[in-house]
ROLOZA-443137 format. One line per field, with one value per residue (C-alpha): x negated, y, z negated; residue in three letters. Coordinates in nm, 4 decimals, decimal comma, m for minus. Layout:
// residues N
xx: X ...
yy: Y ...
zz: Z ...
aa: Ala ...
***
This chain:
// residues 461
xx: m12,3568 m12,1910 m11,9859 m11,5906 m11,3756 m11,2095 m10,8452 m10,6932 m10,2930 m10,0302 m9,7786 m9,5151 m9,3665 m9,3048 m9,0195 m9,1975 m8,9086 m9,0655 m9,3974 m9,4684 m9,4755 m9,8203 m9,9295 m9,7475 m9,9089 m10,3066 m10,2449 m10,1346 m10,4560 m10,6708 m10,9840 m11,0088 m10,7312 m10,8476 m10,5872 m10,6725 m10,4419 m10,1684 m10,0150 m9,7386 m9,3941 m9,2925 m9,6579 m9,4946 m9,6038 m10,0185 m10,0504 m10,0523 m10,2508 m10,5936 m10,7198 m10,6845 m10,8791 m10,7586 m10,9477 m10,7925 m11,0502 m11,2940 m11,0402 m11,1584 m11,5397 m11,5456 m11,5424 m11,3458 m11,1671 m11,4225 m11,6449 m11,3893 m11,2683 m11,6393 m11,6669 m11,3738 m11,5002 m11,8523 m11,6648 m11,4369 m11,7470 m11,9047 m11,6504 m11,6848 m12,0712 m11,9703 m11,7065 m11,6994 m11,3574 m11,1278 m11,1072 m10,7823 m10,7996 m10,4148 m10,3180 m9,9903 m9,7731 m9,9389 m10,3243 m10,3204 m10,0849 m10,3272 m10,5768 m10,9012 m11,0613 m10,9881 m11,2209 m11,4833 m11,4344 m11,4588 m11,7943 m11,9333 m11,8528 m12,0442 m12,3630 m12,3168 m12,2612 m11,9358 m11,5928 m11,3258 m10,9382 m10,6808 m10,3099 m9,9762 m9,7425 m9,4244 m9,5317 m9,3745 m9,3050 m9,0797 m8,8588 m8,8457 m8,7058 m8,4452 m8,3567 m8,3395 m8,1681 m8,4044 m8,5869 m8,9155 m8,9723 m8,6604 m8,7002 m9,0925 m9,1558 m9,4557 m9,6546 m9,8723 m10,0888 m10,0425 m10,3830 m10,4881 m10,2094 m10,4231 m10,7601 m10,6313 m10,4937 m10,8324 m10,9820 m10,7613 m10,7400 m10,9318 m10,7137 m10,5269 m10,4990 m10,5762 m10,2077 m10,0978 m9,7184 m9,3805 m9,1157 m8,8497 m8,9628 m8,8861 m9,1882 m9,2889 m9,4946 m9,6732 m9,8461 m9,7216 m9,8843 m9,8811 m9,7680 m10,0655 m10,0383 m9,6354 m9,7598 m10,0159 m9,7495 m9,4995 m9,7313 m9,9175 m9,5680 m9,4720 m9,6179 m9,4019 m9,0701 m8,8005 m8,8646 m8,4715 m8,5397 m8,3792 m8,5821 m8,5844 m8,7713 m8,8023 m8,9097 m8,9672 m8,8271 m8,7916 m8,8124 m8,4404 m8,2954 m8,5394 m8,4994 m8,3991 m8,3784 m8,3479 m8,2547 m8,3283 m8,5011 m8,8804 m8,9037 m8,8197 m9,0537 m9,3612 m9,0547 m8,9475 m9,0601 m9,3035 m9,5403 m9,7318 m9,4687 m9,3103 m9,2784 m9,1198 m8,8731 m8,8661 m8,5793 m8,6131 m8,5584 m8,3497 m8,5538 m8,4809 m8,4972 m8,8712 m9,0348 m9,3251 m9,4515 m9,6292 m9,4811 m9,1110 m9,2399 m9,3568 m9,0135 m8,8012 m8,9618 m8,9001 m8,5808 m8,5499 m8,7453 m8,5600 m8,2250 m7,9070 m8,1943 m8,2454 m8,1732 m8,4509 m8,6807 m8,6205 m8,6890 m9,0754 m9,3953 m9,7583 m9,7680 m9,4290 m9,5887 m9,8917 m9,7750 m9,5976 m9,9376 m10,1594 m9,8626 m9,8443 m10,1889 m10,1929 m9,9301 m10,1291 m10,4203 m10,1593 m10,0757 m10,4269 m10,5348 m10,2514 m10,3318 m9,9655 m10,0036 m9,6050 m9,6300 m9,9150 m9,8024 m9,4883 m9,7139 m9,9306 m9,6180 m9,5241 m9,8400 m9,8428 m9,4741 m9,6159 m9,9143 m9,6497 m9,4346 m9,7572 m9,8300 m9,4320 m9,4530 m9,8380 m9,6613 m9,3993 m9,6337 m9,8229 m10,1270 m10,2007 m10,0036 m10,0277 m10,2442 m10,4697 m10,5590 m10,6136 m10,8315 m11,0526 m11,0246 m11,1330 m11,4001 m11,5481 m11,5584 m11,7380 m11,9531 m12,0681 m12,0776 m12,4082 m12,4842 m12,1913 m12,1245 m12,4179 m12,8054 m12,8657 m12,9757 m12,8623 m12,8057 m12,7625 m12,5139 m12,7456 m12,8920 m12,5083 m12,4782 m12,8161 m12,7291 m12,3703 m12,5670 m12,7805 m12,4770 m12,3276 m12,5517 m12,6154 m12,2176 m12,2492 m12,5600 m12,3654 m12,0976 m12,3689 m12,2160 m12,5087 m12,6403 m12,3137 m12,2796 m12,0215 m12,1753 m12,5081 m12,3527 m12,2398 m11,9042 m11,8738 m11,9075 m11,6291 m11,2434 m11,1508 m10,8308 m10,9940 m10,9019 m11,1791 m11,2434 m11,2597 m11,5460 m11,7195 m11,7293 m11,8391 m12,0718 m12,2072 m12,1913 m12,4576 m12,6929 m12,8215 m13,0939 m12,9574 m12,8644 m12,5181 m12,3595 m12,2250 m11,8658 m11,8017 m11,4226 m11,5208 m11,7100 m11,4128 m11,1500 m11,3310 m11,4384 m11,0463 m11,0192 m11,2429 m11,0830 m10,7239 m10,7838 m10,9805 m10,6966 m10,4413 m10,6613 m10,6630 m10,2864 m10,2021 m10,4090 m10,2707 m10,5532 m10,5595 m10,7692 m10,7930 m10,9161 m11,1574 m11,3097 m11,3652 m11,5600 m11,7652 m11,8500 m11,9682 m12,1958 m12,3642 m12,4322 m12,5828 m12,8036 m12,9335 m12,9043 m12,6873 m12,6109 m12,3089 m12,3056 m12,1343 m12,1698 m12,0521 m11,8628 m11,6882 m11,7302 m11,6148 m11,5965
yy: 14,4539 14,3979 14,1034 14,1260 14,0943 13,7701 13,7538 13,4829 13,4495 13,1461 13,0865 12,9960 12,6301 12,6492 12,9414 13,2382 13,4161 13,3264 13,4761 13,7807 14,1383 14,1673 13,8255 13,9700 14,2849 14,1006 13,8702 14,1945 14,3672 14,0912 14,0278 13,6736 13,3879 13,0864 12,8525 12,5306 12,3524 12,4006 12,1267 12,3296 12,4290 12,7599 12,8492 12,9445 13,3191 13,2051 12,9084 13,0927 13,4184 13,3868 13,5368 13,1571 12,9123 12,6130 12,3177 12,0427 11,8971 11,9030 11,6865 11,4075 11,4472 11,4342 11,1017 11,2512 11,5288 11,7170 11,6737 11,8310 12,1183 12,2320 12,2861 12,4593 12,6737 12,6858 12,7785 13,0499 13,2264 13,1867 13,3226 13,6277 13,6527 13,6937 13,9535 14,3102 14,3543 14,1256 13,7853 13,6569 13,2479 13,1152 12,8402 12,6700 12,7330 12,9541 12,9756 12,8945 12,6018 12,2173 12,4654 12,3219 12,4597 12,8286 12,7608 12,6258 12,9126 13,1655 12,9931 12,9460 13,3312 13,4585 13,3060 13,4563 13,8001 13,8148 13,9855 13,7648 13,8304 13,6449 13,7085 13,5958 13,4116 13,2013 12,8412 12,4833 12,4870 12,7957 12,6172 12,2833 12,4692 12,6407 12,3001 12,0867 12,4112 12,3938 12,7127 12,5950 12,8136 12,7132 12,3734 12,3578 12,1812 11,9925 12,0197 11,7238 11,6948 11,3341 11,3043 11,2855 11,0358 10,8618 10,8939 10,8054 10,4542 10,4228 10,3873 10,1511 9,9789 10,2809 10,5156 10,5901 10,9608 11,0934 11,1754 11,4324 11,3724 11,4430 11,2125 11,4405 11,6982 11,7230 11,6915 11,7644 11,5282 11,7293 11,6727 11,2910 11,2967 10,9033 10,5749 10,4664 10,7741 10,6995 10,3661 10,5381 10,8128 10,5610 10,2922 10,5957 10,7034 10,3607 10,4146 10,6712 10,6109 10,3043 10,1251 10,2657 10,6366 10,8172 11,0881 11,2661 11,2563 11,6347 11,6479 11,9883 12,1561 12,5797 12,4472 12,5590 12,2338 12,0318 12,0208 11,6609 11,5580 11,1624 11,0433 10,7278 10,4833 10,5051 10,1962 10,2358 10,5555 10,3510 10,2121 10,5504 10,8153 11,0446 11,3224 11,5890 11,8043 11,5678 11,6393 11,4260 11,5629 11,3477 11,4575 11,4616 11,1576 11,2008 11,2809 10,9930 10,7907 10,8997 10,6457 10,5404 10,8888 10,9606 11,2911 11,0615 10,9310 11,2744 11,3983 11,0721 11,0916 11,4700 11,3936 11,1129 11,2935 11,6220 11,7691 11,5587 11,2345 10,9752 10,9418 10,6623 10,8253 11,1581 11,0280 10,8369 10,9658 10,8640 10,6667 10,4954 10,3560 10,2469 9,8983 9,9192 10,0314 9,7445 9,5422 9,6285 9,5624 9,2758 9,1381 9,2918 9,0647 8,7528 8,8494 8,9148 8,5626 8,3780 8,5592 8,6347 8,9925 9,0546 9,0491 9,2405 9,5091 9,5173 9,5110 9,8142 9,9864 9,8977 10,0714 10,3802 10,4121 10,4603 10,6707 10,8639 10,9115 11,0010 11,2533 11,3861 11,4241 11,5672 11,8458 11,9163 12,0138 12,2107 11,9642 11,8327 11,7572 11,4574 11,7076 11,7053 11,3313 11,3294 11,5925 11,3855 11,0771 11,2103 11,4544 11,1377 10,9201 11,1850 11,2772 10,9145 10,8112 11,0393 10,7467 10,7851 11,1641 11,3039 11,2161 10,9461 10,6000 10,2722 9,9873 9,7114 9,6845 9,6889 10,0319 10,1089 10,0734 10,2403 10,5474 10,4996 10,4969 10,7501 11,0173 10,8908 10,9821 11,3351 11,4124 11,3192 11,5188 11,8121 11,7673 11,7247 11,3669 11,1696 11,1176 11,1391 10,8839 10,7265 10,6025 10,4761 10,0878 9,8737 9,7963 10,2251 10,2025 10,0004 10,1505 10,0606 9,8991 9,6294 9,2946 9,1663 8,8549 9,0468 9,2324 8,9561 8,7785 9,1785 9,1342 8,8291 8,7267 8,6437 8,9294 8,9453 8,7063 8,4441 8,0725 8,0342 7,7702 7,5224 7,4190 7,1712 7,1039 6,8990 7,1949 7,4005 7,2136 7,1544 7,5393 7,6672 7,4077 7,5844 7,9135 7,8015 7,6469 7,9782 8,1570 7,9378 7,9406 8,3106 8,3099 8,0897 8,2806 8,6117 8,7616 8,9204 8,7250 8,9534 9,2091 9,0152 8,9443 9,2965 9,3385 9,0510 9,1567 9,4941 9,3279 9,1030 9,3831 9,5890 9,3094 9,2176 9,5683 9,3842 9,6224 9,5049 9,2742 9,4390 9,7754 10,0371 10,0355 9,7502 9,8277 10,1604 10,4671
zz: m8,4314 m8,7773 m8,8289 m8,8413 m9,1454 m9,2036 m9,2911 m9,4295 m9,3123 m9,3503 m9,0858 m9,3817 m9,3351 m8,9589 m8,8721 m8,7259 m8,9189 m9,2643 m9,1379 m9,3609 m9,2185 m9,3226 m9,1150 m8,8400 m8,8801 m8,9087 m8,6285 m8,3714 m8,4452 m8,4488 m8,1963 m8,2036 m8,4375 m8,5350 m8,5847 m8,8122 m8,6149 m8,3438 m8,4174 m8,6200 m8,5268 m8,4429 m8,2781 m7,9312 m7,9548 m8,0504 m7,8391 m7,5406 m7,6103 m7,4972 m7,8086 m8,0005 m8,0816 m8,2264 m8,4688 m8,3721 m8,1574 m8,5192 m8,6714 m8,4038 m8,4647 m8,8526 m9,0384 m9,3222 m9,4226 m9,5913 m9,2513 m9,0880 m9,3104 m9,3826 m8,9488 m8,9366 m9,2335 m9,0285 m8,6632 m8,8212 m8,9315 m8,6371 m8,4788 m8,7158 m8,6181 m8,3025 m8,3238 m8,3762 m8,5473 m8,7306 m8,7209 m8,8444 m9,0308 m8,9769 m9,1637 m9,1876 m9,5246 m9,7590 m9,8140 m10,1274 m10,1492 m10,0744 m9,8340 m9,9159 m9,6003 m9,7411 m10,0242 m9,8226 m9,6028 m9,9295 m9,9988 m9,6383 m9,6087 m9,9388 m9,8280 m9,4730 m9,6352 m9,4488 m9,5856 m9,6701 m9,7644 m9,8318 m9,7731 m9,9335 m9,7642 m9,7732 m9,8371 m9,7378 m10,1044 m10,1228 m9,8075 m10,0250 m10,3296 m10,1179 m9,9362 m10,2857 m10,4786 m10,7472 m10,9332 m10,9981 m11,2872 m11,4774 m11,3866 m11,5248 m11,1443 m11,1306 m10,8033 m10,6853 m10,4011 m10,2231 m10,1113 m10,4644 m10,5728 m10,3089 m10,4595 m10,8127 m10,6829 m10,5528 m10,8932 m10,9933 m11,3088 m11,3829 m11,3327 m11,6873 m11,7508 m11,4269 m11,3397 m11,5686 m11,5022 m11,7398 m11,5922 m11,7367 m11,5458 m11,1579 m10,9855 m10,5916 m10,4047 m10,1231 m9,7594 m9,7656 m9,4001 m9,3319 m9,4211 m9,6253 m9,8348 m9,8994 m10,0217 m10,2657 m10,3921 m10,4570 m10,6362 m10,8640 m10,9679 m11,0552 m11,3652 m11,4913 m11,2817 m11,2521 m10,9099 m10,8808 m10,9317 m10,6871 m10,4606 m10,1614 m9,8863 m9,6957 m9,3665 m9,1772 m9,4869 m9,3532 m8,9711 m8,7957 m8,6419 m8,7609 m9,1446 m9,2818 m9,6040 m9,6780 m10,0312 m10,1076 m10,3955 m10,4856 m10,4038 m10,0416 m9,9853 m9,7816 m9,5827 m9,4331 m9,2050 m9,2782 m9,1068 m9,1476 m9,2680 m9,5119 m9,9056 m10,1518 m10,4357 m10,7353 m10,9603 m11,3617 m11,5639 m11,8298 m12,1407 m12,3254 m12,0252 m11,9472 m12,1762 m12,0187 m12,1267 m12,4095 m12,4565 m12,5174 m12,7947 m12,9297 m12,8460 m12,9843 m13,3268 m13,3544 m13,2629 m13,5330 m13,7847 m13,7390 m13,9456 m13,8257 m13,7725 m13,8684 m14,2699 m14,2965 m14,0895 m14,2079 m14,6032 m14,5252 m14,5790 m14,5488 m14,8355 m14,7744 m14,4508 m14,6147 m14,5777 m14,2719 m14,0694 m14,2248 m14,1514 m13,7713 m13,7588 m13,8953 m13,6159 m13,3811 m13,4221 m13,4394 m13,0842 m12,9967 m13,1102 m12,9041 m12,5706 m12,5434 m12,3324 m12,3296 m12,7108 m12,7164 m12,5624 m12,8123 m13,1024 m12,9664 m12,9139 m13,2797 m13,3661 m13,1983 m13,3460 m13,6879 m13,5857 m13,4184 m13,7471 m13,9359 m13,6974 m13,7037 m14,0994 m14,1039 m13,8571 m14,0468 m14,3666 m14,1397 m14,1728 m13,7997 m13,5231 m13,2265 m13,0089 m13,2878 m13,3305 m12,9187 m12,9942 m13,2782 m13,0937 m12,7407 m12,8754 m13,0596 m12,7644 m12,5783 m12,8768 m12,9320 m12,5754 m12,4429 m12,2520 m12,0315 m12,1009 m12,1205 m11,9942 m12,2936 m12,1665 m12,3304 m12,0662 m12,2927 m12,5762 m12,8417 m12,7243 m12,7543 m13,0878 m13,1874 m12,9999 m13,1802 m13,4943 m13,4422 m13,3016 m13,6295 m13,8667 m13,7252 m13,7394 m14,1182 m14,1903 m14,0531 m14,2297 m14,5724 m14,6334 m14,5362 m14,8772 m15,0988 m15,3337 m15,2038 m14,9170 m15,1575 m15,2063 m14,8656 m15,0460 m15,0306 m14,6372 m14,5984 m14,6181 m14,9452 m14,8590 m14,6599 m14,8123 m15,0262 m14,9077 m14,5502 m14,7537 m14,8621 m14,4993 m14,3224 m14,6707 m14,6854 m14,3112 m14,0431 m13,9792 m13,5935 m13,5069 m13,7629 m13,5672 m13,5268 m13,7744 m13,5854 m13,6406 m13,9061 m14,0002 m14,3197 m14,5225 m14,3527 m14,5448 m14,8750 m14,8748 m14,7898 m15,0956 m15,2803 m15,2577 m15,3052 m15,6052 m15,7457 m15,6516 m15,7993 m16,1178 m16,1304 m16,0352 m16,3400 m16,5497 m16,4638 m16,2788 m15,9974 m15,7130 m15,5133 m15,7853 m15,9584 m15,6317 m15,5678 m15,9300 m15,8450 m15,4886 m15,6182 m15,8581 m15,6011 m15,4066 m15,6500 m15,7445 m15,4314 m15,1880 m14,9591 m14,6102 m14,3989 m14,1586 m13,9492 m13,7271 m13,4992 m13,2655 m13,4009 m13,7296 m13,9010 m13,6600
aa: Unk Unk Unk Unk Unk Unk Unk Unk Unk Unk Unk Unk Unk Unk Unk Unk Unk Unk Unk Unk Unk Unk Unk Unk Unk Unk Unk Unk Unk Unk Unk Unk Unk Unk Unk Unk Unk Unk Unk Unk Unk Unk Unk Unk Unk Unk Unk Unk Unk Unk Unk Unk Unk Unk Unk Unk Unk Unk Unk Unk Unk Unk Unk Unk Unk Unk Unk Unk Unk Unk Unk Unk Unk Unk Unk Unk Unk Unk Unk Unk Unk Unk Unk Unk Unk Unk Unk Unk Unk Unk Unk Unk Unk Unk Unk Unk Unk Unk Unk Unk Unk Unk Unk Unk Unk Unk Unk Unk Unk Unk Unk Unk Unk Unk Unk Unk Unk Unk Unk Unk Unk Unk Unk Unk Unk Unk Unk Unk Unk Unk Unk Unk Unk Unk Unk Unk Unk Unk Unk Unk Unk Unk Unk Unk Unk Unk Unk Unk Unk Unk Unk Unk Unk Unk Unk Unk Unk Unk Unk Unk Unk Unk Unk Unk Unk Unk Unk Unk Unk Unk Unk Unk Unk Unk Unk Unk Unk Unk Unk Unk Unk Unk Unk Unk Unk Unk Unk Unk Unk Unk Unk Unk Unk Unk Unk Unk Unk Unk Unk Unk Unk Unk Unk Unk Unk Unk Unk Unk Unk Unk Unk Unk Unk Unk Unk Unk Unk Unk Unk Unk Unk Unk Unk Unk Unk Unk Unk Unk Unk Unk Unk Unk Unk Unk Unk Unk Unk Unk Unk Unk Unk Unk Unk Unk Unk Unk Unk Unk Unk Unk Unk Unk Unk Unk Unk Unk Unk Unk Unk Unk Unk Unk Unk Unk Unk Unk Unk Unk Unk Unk Unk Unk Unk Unk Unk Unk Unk Unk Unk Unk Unk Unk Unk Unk Unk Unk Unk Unk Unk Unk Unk Unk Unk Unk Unk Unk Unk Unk Unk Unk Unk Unk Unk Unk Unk Unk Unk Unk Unk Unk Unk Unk Unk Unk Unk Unk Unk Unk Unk Unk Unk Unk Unk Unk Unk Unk Unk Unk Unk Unk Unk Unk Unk Unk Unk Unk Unk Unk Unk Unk Unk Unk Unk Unk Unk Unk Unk Unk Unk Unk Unk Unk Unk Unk Unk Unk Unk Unk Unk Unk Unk Unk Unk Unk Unk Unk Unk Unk Unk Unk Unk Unk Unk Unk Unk Unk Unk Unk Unk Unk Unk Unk Unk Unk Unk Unk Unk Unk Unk Unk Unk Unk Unk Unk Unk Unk Unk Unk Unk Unk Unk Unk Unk Unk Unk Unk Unk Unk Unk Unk Unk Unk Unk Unk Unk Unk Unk Unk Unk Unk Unk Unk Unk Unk Unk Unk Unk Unk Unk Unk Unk Unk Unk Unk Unk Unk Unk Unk Unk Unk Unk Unk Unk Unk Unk Unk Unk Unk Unk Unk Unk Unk Unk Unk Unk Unk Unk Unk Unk Unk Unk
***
C-alpha cells in the first residue's frame, strides 16, 4: 500500500475563526491528524474526533527539545506509513513562524520518500500586529525567537554580535513560554535597551476573551506572567536615543557630517584628523595603563568616533564606506585565524603567530608586494609615523629567547638623563630630535640587517 501525503496546516494563534479555508478544507478530508500538541485554545472541534492523535505525551519522554521535535517528526511519518490517504501535520500559528519540528519533518520525510506540503496560515504574529496596531512592513519589525535570546545568554561574555538587533526599530519577542526564558529575553536586550524601556507583554494575542496585553518596564518582564502563548512587543527607541547601537553612530555622524550639520564637522578631512587619531590613541593607552575601565571605555568610544568620521568623509568621495572596514577587518580575522576558522592547528601562542606569519606573507605575495622595496629595510615594515624612539625600542629591543633585564632604577634615571639632554642639545641647536633620530636609526640598520623585534599579532597587521 503506498504511503499517504503529508500536509502541513497551522491552527492560526488559537480562534478556530482565523483558521484558513484551506486548513479547514485539509483537516475534513483527512484520514488520520496529528496534532503537535492539544494543548492550544480553540481545539474543541479536533480533540474529540477519533481521527487525532496528539504529541504531547513525547514532550515528557525527551530530554530536550530537539529529542522531542525529531519523534514527533518520526511518529507523523509513521503515521503516514501506515495510512492510505492523507495525513494532515497541525500545528499551532503558522508553519512557518518558530516551527522547528516542520523542518525536521521536511527532512525525516525526504529520506522516507514520502510527499510533503506545506500550507499558509494566519500566525500568532499576524494577531500581535493587529493587537499592538503596528504594520510590520512600514515599521521594519524585527522578529526574534526567545528561545534563542536564551541560548545567546548562554554564551555569555561570549556573546557580542550574536543578536543582530536595531533599537530604533520595534522589535517582537516571540514564544516567551516560561519564567526562565523572560529572565533571558530581558537580560539579552539589556544590551541595547534602558532598564526603563517601556514594552508590552501579549498574552493569548487572536484568542476571543482571552487576549491581554500588559505594558510595563523591561525591567519588570521576569516579574510577570507568562505562558505558552505569550509574546513581547518592544517599541522603537528613538533614533537618537538608540545609542548603544552601532548603527547610531553611523547615523549621528551622517547626521553631523551632512548639509545643515555640523559646520566643524562638515569642514574636516582625513588629514585634518591626523592628529586627533594618534591623539585618541595615545589617551587610550593612558587609560589602559591605570586600569581605570570607566575611562576606558570613554576613550574607545573617543576612538571609534574618529574612525567613524573617516569612514563618513571616505563615503562621501565615493571611496569606502563603514560596511566596508567591517568587511576588511572581519575577513582578516577569519583569514588569519585558520586555527580557529578553518582545520589549521596552533595550540600554543607561538604557533599563533607563525601561522599569522605565514597567512601574512601569502596575502602579500598575492597582492605582488612581498618583495617591493619598501618592505627590504626593518625601519620600511614599520608605519612610518610611529615615533622614532618607539622605532628604535621595536628596533633595538629584546629578541625572544634573550634573559629578561632585570629592573634597575639607577641606569633608568641616568639613561632618561641621557636622552633629555640629547634632546635639549638638539633643541638648542635647532635640530629636530626626533628627525635626526630617524636618519641615524636608518643607518644602524642598514649597517647591521637589524629585523624588528617585534611581530604579529601585536605588531603590524
Amino acid at each position: 500500500m503506498p504511503a499517504a501525503a503529508i500536509v502541513v496546516v497551522g491552527l492560526g494563534p488559537g480562534d478556530p475563526d482565523l483558521r484558513t479555508i484551506g486548513a479547514r478544507r485539509r483537516l475534513a478530508a483527512a484520514e488520520r491528524i496529528v496534532l503537535r500538541t492539544a494543548r492550544h485554545p480553540g481545539l474543541n472541534d479536533l480533540n474529540g474526533d477519533d481521527r487525532v492523535i496528539s504529541c504531547d505525551d513525547l514532550y515528557e519522554a525527551g530530554d530536550t527539545f530537539e529529542d522531542v521535535y525529531e519523534a514527533i517528526a518520526r511518529r507523523v511519518c509513521d503515521v503516514a506509513s501506515e495510512a492510505a490517504s492523507l495525513v494532515v501535520y497541525a500545528v499551532p500559528g503558522h508553519p512557518r513562524f518558530g516551527e522547528r519540528t516542520v523542518e525536521l519533518l521536511r527532512q525525516e520525510a525526504d529520506q522516507r520518500h514520502l510527499t510533503l506540503t506545506v500550507e499558509a496560515a494566519v500566525s500568532a504574529v499576524d494577531a500581535i500586529a493587529i493587537a499592538v496596531d503596528a504594520d510590520l512592513m512600514a515599521d521594519q519589525v524585527q522578529i526574534l525567537d526567545a528561545a534563542a535570546l536564551l541560548a545567546v545568554l548562554d554564551q555569555e561574555p561570549f556573546a557580542g554580535g550574536l543578536v543582530g538587533l536595531d533599537p530604533s526599530r520595534p522589535a517582537l519577542v516571540c514564544q516567551v513560554y516560561a519564567q526562565h526564558v523572560a529572565s533571558a529575553v530581558k537580560l539579552t536586550l539589556g544590551r541595547f535597551y534602558p532598564d526603563d524601556h517601556p514594552i508590552v507583554i501579549a498574552r493569548a494575542a487572536g484568542v476571543p476573551d482571552d487576549e491581554m496585553l500588559e505594558p510595563c518596564r523591561l525591567f519588570e518582564l521576569d516579574r510577570r506572567r507568562v505562558d505558552h502563548l505569550t509574546s513581547v512587543w518592544i517599541p522603537a527607541l528613538p533614533a537618537l536615543e538608540a545609542t548603544r547601537s552601532s548603527f547610531a553612530l553611523q547615523r549621528i555622524m551622517a547626521k553631523l557630517r551632512a548639509p545643515g550639520g555640523c559646520p566643524w564637522d562638515r569642514t574636516q578631512t582625513h588629514a585634518s584628523l591626523r592628529d586627533a587619531i594618534i591623539e585618541e590613541a595615545h589617551e587610550t593607552v593612558d587609560a589602559i595603563d591605570a586600569g581605570d575601565a570607566t575611562h576606558l571605555a570613554e576613550e574607545l568610544a573617543d576612538l571609534l568616533l574618529i574612525v567613524a568620521m573617516h569612514a563618513q568623509i571616505a563615503e562621501e568621495a565615493g571611496d569606502f564606506a563603514l560596511e566596508d572596514i567591517y568587511d576588511h577587518v572581519s575577513r582578516k580575522l577569519v583569514r588569519r585565524h585558520p586555527h580557529v576558522f578553518g582545520d589549521a592547528r596552533a595550540d600554543t601562542p607561538d604557533e599563533v603567530v607563525t601561522t599569522w606569519n605565514a597567512v601574512k606573507a601569502t596575502e602579500r605575495a598575492v597582492a605582488g608586494t612581498a618583495h617591493s622595496a619598501p618592505s627590504s629595510s626593518p625601519m620600511d615594515k614599520l608605519p612610518r609615523s610611529m615615533p622614532a624612539l618607539h622605532m628604535a625600542r621595536v628596533l633595538f629591543g629584546a629578541r625572544k629567547g634573550d634573559a629578561p633585564v632585570a629592573s634597575n632604577p639607577d641606569r633608568v634615571t641616568t639613561i632618561g638623563d641621557a636622552l633629555l639632554a640629547t634632546a635639549r642639545q638638539a633643541a638648542e641647536a635647532g635640530i629636530d630630535p626626533e628627525h635626526a633620530l630617524r636618519l641615524a636609526l636608518r643607518r644602524s640598520v642598514e649597517a647591521h640587517g637589524l629585523e624588528a623585534a617585534v611581530g604579529p599579532p601585536t605588531g603590524s597587521v
